[in-house]
GULOSE-644626 format. One record per residue (C-alpha): residue number from 1; x, y, z. Coordinates in Angstrom, 3 decimals. Layout:
% residues N
> resi:east:north:up
> NUM:X:Y:Z $
...
***
This chain:
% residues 490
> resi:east:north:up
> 1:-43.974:79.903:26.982 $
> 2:-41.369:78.565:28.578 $
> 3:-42.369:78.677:32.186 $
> 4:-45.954:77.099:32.514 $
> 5:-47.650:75.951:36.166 $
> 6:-47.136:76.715:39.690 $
> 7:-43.743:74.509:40.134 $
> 8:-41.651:76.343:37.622 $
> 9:-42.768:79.499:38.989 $
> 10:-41.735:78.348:42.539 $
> 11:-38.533:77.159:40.875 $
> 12:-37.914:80.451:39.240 $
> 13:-38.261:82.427:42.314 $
> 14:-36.322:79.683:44.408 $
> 15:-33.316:80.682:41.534 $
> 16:-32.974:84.101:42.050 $
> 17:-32.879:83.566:45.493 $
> 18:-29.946:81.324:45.073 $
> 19:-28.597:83.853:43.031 $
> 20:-28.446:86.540:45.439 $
> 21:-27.640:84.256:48.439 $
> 22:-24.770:83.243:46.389 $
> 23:-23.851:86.854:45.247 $
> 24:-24.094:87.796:49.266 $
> 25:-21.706:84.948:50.226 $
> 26:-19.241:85.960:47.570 $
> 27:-19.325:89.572:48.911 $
> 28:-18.565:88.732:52.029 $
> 29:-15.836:85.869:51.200 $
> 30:-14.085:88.656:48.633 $
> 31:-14.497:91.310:51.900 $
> 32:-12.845:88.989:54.134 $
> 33:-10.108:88.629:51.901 $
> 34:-9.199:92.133:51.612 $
> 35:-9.089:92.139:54.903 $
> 36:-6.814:89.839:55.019 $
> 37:-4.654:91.317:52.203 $
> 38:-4.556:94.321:54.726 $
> 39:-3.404:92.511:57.501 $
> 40:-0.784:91.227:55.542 $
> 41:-0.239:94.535:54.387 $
> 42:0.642:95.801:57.757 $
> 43:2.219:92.621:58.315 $
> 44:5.098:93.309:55.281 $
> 45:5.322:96.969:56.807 $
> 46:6.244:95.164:60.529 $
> 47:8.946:93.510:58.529 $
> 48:10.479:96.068:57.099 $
> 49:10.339:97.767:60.095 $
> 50:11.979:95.313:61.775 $
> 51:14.655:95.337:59.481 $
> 52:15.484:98.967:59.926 $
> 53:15.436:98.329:63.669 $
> 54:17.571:95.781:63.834 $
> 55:20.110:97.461:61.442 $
> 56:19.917:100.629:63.718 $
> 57:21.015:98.624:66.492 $
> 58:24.119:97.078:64.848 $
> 59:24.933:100.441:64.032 $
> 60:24.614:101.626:67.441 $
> 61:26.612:99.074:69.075 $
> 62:29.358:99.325:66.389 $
> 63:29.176:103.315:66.847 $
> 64:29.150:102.558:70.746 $
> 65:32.148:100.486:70.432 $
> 66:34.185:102.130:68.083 $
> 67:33.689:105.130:70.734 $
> 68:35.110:103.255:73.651 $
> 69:38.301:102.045:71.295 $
> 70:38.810:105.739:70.110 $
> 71:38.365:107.244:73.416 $
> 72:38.821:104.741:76.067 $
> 73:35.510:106.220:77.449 $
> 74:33.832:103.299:79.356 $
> 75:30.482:104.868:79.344 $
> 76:30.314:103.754:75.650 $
> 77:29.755:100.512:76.864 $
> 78:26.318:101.464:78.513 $
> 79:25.038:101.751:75.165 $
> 80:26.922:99.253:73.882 $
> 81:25.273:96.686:75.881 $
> 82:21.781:98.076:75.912 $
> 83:21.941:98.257:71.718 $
> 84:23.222:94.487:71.353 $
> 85:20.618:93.125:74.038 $
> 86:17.893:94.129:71.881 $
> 87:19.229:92.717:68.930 $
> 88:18.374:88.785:70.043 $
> 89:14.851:89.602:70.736 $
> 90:14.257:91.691:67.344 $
> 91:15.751:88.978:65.551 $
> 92:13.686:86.203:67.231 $
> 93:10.577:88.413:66.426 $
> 94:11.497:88.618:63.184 $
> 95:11.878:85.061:62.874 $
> 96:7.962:84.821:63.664 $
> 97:7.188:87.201:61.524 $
> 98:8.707:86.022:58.635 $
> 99:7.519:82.335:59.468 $
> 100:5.361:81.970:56.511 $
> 101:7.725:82.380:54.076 $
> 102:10.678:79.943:53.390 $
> 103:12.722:82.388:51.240 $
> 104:12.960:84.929:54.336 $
> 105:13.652:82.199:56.322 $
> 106:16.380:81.701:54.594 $
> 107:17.448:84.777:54.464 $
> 108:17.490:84.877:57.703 $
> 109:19.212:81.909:59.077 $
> 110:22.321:83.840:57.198 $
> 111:21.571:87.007:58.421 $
> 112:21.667:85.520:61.761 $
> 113:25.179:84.097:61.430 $
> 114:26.207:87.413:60.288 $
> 115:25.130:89.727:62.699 $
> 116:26.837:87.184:64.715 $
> 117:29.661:87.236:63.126 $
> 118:29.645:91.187:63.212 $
> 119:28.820:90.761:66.793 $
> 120:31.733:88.593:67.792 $
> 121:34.063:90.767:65.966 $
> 122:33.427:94.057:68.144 $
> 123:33.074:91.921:71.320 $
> 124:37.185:90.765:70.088 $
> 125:37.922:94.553:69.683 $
> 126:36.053:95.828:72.662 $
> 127:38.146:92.898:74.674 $
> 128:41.365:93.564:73.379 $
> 129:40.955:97.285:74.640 $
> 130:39.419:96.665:77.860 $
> 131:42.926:94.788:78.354 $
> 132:44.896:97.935:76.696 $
> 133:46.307:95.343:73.948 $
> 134:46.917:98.264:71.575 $
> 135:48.555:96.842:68.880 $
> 136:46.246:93.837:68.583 $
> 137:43.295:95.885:68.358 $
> 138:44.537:97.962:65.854 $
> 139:46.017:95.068:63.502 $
> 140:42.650:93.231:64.079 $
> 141:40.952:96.894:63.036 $
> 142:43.145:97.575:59.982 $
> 143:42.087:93.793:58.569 $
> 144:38.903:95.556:57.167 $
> 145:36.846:92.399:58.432 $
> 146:34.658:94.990:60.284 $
> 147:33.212:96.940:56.833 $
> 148:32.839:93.796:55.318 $
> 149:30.417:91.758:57.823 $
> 150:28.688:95.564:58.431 $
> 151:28.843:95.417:54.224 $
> 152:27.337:91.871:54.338 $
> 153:24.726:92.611:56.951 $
> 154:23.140:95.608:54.842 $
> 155:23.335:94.054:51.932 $
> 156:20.641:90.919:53.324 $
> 157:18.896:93.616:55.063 $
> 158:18.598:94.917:51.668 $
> 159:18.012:91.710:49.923 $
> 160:14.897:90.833:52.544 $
> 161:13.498:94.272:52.152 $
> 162:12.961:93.597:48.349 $
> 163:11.691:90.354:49.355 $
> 164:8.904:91.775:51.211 $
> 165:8.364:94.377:49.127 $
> 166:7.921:91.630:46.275 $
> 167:5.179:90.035:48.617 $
> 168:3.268:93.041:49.132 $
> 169:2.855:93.894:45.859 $
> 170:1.543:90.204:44.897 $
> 171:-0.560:90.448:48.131 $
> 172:-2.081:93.919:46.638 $
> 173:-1.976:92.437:43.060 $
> 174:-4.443:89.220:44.462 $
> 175:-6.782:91.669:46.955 $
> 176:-7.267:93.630:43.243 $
> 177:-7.493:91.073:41.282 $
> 178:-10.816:89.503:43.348 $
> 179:-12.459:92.946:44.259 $
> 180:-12.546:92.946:40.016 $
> 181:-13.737:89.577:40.271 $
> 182:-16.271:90.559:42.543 $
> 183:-17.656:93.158:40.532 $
> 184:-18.121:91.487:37.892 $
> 185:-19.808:88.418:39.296 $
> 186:-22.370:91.060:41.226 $
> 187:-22.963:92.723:37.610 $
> 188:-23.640:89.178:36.059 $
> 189:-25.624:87.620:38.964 $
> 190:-27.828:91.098:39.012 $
> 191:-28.263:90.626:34.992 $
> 192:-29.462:86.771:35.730 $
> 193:-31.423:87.583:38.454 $
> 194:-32.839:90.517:36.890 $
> 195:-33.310:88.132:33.640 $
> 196:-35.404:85.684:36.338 $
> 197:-37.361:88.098:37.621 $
> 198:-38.478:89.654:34.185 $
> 199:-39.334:86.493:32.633 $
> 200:-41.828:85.576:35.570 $
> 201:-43.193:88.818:35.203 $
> 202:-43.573:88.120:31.047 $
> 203:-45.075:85.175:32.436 $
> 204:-47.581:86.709:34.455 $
> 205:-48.653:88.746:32.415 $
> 206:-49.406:86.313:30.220 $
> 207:-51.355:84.517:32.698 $
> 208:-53.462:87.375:33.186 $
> 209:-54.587:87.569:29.650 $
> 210:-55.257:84.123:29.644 $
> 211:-56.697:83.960:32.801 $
> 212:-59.498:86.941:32.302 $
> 213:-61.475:85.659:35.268 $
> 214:-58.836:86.346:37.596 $
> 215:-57.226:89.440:36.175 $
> 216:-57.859:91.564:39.026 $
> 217:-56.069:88.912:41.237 $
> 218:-53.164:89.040:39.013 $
> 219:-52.536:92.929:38.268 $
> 220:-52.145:93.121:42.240 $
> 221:-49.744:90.245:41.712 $
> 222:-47.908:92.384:38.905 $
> 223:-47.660:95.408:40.689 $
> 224:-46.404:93.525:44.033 $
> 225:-43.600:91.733:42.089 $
> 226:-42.635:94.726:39.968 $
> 227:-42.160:96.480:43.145 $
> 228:-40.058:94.161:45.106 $
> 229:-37.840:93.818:42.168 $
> 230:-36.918:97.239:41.919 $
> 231:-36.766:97.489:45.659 $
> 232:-34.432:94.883:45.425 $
> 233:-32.646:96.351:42.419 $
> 234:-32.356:99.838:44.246 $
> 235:-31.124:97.891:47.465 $
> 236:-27.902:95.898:45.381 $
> 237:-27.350:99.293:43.635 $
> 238:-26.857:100.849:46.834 $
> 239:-24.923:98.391:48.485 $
> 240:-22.774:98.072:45.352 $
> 241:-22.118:101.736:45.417 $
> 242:-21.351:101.633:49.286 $
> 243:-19.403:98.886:49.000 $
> 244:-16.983:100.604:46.185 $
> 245:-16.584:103.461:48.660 $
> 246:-15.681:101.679:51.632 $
> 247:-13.126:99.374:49.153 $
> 248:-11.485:103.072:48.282 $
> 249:-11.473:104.650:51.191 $
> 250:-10.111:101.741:53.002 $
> 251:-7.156:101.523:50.383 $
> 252:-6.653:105.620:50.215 $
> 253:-6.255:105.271:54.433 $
> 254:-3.915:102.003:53.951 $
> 255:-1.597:103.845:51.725 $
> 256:-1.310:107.044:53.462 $
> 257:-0.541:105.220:56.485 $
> 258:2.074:103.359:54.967 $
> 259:3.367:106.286:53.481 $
> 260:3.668:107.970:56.555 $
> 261:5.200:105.102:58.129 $
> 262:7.553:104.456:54.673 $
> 263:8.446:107.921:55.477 $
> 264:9.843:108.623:58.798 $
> 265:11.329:105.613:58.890 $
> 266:13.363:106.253:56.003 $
> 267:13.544:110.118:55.969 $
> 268:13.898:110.801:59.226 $
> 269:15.272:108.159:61.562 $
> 270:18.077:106.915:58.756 $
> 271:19.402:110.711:58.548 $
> 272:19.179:110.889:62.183 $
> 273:20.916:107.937:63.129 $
> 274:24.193:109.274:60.673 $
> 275:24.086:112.843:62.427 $
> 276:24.536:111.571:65.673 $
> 277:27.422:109.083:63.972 $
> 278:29.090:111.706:63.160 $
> 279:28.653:114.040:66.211 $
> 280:29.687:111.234:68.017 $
> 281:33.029:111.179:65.827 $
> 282:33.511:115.161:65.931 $
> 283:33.017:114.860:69.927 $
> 284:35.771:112.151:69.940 $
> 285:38.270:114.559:67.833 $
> 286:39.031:111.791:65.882 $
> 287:39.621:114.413:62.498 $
> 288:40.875:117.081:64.920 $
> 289:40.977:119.104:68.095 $
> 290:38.300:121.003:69.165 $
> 291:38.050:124.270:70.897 $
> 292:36.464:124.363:74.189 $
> 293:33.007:126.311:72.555 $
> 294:33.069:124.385:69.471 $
> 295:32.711:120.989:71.843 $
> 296:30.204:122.939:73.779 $
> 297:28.187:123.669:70.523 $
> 298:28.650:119.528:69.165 $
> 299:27.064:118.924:72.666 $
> 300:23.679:121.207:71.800 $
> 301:24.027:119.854:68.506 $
> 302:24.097:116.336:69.808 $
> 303:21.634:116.762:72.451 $
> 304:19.336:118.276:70.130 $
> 305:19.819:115.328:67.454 $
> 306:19.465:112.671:70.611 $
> 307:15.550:114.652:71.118 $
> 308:15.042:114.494:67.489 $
> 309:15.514:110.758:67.288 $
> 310:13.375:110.309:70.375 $
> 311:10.620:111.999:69.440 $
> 312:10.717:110.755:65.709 $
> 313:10.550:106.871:67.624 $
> 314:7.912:107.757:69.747 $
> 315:5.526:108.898:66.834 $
> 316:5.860:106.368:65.139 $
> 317:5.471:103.702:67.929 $
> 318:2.369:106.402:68.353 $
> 319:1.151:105.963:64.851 $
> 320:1.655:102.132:65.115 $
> 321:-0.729:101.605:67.976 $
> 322:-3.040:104.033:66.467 $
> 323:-3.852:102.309:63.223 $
> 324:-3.583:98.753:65.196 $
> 325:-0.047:97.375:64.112 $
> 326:1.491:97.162:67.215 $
> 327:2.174:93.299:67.503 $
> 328:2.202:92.164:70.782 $
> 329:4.428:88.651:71.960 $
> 330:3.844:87.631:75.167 $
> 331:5.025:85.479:76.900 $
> 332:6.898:84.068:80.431 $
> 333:9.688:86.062:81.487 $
> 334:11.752:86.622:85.186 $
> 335:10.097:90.020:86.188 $
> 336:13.735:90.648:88.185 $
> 337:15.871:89.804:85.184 $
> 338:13.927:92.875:83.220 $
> 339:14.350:95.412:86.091 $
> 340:17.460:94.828:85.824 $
> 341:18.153:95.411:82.115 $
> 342:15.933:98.722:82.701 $
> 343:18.155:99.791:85.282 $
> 344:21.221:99.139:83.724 $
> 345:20.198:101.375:80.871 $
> 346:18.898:103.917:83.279 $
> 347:21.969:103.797:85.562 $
> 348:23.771:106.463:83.897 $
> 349:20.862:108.980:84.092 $
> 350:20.512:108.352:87.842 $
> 351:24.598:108.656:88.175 $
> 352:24.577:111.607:86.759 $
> 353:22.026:113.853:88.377 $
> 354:23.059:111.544:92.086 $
> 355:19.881:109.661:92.650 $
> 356:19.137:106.724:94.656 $
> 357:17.623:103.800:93.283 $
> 358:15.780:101.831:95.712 $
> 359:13.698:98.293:93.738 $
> 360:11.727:95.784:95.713 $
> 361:10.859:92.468:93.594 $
> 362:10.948:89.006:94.127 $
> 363:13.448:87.143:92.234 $
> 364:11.500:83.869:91.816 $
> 365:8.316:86.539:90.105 $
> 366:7.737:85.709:86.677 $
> 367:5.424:87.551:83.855 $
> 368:2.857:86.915:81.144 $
> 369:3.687:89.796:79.114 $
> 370:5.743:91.560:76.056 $
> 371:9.309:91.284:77.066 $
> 372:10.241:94.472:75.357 $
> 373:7.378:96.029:75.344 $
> 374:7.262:95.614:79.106 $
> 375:10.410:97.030:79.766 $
> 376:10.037:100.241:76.988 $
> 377:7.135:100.754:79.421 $
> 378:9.190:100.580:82.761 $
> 379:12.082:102.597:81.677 $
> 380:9.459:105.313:80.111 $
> 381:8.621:105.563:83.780 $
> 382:11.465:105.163:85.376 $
> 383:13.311:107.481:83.391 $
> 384:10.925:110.258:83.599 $
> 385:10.839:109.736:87.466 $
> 386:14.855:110.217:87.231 $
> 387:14.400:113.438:85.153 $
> 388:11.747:114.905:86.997 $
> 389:13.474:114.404:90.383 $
> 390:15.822:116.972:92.062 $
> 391:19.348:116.101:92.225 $
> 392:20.234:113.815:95.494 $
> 393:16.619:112.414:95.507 $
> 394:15.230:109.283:95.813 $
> 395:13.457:106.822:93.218 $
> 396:11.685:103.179:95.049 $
> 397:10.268:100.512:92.525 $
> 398:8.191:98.299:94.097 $
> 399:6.674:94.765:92.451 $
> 400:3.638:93.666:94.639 $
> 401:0.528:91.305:94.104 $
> 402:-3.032:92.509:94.734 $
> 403:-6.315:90.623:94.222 $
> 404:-5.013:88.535:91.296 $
> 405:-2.931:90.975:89.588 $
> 406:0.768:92.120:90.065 $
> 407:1.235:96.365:90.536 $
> 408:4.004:97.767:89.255 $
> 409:4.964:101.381:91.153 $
> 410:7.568:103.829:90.237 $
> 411:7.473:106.446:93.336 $
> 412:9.918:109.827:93.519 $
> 413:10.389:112.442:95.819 $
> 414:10.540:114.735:92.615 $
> 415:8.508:118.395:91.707 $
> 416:4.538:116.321:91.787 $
> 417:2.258:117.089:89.455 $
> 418:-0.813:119.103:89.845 $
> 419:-4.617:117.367:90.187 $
> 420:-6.151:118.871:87.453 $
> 421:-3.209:118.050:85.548 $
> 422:-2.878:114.329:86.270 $
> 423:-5.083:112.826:83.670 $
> 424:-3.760:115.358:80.975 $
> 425:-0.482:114.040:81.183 $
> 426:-1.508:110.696:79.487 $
> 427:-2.555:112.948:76.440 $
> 428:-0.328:112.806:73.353 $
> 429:2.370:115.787:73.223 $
> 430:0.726:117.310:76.906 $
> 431:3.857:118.251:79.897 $
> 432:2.296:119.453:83.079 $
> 433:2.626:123.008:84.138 $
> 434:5.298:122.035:86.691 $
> 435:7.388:120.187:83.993 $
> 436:8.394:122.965:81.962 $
> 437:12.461:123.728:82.328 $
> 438:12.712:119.909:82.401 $
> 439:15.027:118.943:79.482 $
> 440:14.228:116.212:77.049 $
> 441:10.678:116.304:77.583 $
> 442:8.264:115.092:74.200 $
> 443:4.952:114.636:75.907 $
> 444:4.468:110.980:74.182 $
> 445:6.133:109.074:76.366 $
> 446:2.928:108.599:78.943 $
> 447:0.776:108.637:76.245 $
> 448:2.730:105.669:74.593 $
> 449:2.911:104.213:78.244 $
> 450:-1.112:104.185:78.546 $
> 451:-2.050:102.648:75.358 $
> 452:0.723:99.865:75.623 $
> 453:-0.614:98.515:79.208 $
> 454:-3.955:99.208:78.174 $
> 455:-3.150:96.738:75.033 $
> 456:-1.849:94.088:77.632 $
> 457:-5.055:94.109:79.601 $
> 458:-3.788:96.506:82.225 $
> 459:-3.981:100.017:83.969 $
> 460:-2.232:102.794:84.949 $
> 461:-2.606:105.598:86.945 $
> 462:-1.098:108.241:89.206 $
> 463:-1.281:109.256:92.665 $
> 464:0.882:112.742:93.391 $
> 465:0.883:116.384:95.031 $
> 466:3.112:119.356:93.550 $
> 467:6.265:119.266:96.000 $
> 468:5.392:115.917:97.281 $
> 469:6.593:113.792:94.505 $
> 470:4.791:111.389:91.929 $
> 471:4.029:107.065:92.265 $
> 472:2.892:106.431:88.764 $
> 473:1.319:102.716:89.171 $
> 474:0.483:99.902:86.001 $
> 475:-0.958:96.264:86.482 $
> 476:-0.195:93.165:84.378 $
> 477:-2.156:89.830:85.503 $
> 478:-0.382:87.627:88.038 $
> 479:0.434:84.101:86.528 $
> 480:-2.332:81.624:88.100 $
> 481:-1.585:78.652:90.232 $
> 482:-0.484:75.721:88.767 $
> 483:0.848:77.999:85.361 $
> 484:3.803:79.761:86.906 $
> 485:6.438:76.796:87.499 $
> 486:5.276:75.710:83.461 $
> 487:5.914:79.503:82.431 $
> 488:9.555:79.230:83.919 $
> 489:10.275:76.024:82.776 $
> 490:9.583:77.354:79.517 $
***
């Protein structure tokens, strides 16, 4: 025999322990990188994302714009100014996003100079009508330079979609590739181990015969090693088989998610975004007069569409934070400067229904927080405080410090909600008893509202009586001493 003594058996055993300590480590090296191959995953889907959000706002502004040239309509410019303010901060998102890769990167750096280009060119037209320089607007109109930088713009967009598209699939090609790898380096460790184990048994048993005077001491011996190895043998088989499952089930949920997302960002928002082009144009009678209840009807029509588009943005931001995507950026920003943006996109709202805006808020205050995600969560609030107040009321935003952390509090003079109603309302798709008449209402708003602060390391909550009006109040952390004067440097 090959195996002869007490040291070779030691050594024997001490191999198929390396065997399975090495076929444990592999597991859970291979696990982490699927892991990681999913958060890259998600990553690629962020991109694209990205990409359709940032084209969706060059739309808008040119939409916004070419509204204000056809109709001299200066309310055209509230969206035109609130659609090309996000565009810096998508793009400088997407610029961290894409980091890692020098081919989107470059990609980039030219999309950049065309969305400025694009960008320039509707500030020249918007200029020249603001100063009722006909003719030069429409000369600089008729030079076609506008379709070609929008042509230009969707074409990288398109070009940097494939890109990441490319990645993902050698991302998902490399996670495949070493689950197979892992299989079959668990099948061929189990064979050698199993191969071990079986020749120190074979060895035993040889032992005994040889050893008659202590056969009774080594049948126990037997039966306690055959046991353990098919304990053992049972106990990899099982793993193995759990293992498999959670590797499917993990990529079954991945894809459906990213279907879902793939989806409604392409099926639904896209479509969405045209329709309300093109109501826009039939509203402005640029391919002919309209009768008084045929503009009446493109309002509903465009209304509706506007409600669609809403609600189709807020499930997906929904589904986002749900399955952990959101990425959060924070960082040190001029808590007045953001009211302000807010307010500007929530002046026309207020205008219209003749409500006072009252904000308290030190200009020297500064933030640790999402930029846009900070202010998608004060005009949610702000906003729904305008709609849910009666006409001539009275909306106060206040910006105070307490115990370390800075409070945030939207207060109305509006309808109130019920008690047993006021921690429903941060459900997904709930709108208190009280709200119901109230138009553009999706019941996700809150619910987006909650989870976004509560991702930040805030709070939120609501103090109100029906009649009385609502104070809906958040927290973000206070910048510490010595931190705030290098956060506005920055």
């Amino acid at each position: 025999m090959w195996l002869l003594g007490d040291k070779p058996l030691t050594a024997a055993f001490a191999l198929a322990l390396a065997i399975f300590g090495v076929l444990n480590f592999m597991s859970y090296r291979t696990m982490d990188g699927l892991l990681d191959a999913e958060a890259l995953t998600f990553h690629t889907h962020d991109v694209i994302d990205m990409l359709d959000d940032l084209l969706n706002d060059v739309t808008r502004t040119e939409s916004a714009a070419r509204g204000f040239l056809l109709s001299g309509d200066r309310t055209y410019l509230t969206d035109y100014s609130a659609a090309r303010a996000e565009i810096e901060p998508e793009i400088q998102q997407l610029q961290k996003l894409t980091a890692d890769s020098p081919v989107q990167q470059e990609h980039l750096n030219k999309f950049k100079a065309q969305v400025a280009a694009k960008l320039d060119f509707i500030d020249q037209t918007v200029a020249l009508q603001s100063r009722n320089d006909v003719q030069s607007t429409v000369k600089l109109m008729e030079s076609g330079q506008g379709p070609r930088l929008m042509q230009d713009i969707q074409q990288q967009i398109g070009w940097m979609t494939t890109e990441e598209k490319r990645l993902l699939q050698l991302r998902t090609a490399v996670a495949h590739r070493d689950a197979e790898w892992l299989n079959r380096l668990l099948i061929v460790g189990s064979l050698a181990s199993l191969g071990i184990l079986i020749a120190v048994f074979r060895h035993l048993a040889h032992e005994v015969r040889r050893r008659r005077l202590s056969e009774t001491k080594l049948q126990h011996l037997n039966q306690d090693l055959e046991s353990k190895i098919m304990e053992r043998t049972a106990d990899l088989a099982v793993l193995n088989r759990e293992l498999e499952e959670r590797n499917r089930e993990l990529a079954r949920a991945s894809q459906l998610k990213s279907d879902f997302v793939s989806r409604m960002s392409h099926e639904l928002r896209t479509p969405l975004n045209a329709m309300s082009g093109y109501l826009d144009l039939l509203a402005e009678e640029s391919a002919g007069e309209l009768n008084p209840k045929q503009k009446r009807y493109v309002g509903h029509i465009r209304t509706g569409a506007d409600h669609l588009l809403e609600l189709v943005n807020e499930v997906l931001d929904l589904s986002k934070i749900e399955a952990g995507r959101i990425q959060l950026y924070p960082e040190w920003f001029n808590a007045g400067a953001a009211l302000a943006d807010v307010l500007a996109s929530a002046d026309a709202l207020a205008s219209a229904r003749n409500i006072e805006v009252e904000h308290r808020v030190n200009p020297d205050l500064v933030i640790y927080a999402d930029h846009l995600r900070f202010k998608q969560i004060l005009y949610n609030l702000i906003s729904n405080a305008l709609k849910f107040t009666h006409e001539g009321g009275h909306v106060v935003i206040d910006f105070t410090e307490h115990d370390g952390t800075i409070h945030v509090s939207v207060r109305d003079n509006g309808i109130g909600i019920p008690q047993q109603e006021q921690r429903a309302i941060f459900n997904e798709f709930h709108q208190a008893a009280t709200a119901k008449g109230v138009k553009e209402g999706t019941g996700l708003g809150l619910a987006i509202t909650k989870r976004l602060i509560e991702q930040q390391g805030g709070r939120i909550w609501v103090n109100s009586e029906p009649g009385n009006g609502s104070q809906f109040v958040f927290t973000v952390p206070a910048p510490q001493a010595g931190v705030v004067g290098a956060g506005a440097e920055a």
